[in-house]
N, C-alpha and C positions, 0 to 999 in steps of 0.2 A: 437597426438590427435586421439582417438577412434573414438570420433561420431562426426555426422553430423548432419546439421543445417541449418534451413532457420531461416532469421529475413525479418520480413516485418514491413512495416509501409502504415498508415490509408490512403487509397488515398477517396480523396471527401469527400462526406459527407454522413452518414446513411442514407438508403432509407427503406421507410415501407413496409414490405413486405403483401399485401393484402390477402394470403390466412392463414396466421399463425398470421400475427395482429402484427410481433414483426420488429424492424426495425433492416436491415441488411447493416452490415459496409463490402466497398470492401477494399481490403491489395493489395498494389506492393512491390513486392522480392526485399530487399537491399541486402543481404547478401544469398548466399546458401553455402555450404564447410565445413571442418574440423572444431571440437568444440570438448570441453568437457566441460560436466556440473556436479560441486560437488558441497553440501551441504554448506551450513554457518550455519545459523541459522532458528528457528523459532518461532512466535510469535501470540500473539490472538490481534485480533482487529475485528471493529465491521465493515459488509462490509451490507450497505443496510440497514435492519432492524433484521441481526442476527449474534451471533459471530461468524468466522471463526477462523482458523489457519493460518497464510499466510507462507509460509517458502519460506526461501531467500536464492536462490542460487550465486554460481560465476560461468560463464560461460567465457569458455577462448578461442578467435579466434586466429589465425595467426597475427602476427606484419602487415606482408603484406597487410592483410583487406584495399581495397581501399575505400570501401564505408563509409562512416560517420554514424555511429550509431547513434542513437537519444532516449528521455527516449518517455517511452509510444511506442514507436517499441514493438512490438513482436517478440520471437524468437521461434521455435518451433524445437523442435529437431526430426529428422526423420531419421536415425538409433541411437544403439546404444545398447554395450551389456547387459545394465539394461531395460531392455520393459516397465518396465514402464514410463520411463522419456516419452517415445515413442510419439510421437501427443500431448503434454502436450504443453500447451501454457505458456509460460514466460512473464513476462511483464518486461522490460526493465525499471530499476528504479535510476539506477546512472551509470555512464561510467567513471572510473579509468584513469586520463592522467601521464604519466611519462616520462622524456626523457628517463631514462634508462630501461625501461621495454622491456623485450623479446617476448609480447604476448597483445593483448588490451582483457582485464577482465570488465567484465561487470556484476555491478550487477541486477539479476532479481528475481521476487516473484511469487509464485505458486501461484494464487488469486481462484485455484479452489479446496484448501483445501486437 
């Protein structure tokens, strides 16, 4: 596995931020280490009040991964030899269980088009 990767998840609750007006969500690190993240698909749907594209990756950790992934986790990948996956935020939308699987594969969606 090429790149590397954090997954966080949502800790507490959204707090308003008073000079920007918009309210800011804090993240604690479940996961950081080895990843790679390929392509599956992608698809339009409406997110708010306009269409997007959302495209669905598979992202593949080590078997070893102690931490329990969750859906709605983020993952962000922070190297990796495509720059652009680069700071790209994942959204965590199904999690793969197998006894015989060599890898825990997770699927996530680009939600920022």
């Amino acid at each position: 596995m090429r790149d590397t990767c954090t997954v966080e998840r949502k800790s507490g609750e959204p707090v308003l931020n008073e000079e920007t007006g918009l309210l800011e969500q804090s993240w604690s690190t479940v996961y950081t280490g080895a990843c790679r993240v390929k392509p599956r698909t992608s698809r339009e749907a409406e997110w708010g009040e306009r269409e997007v594209s959302l495209g669905s990756y598979i992202a593949v950790l080590p078997w070893d991964t102690t931490s329990e992934i969750q859906r709605e986790d983020r993952l962000r990948v922070t190297a990796s030899d495509d720059t652009w996956l680069i700071g790209r935020d994942l959204e965590v939308v199904g999690i793969s269980l197998a006894g015989t699987a060599t890898a825990r594969r997770l699927l996530v969606e680009d939600r920022e088009g």
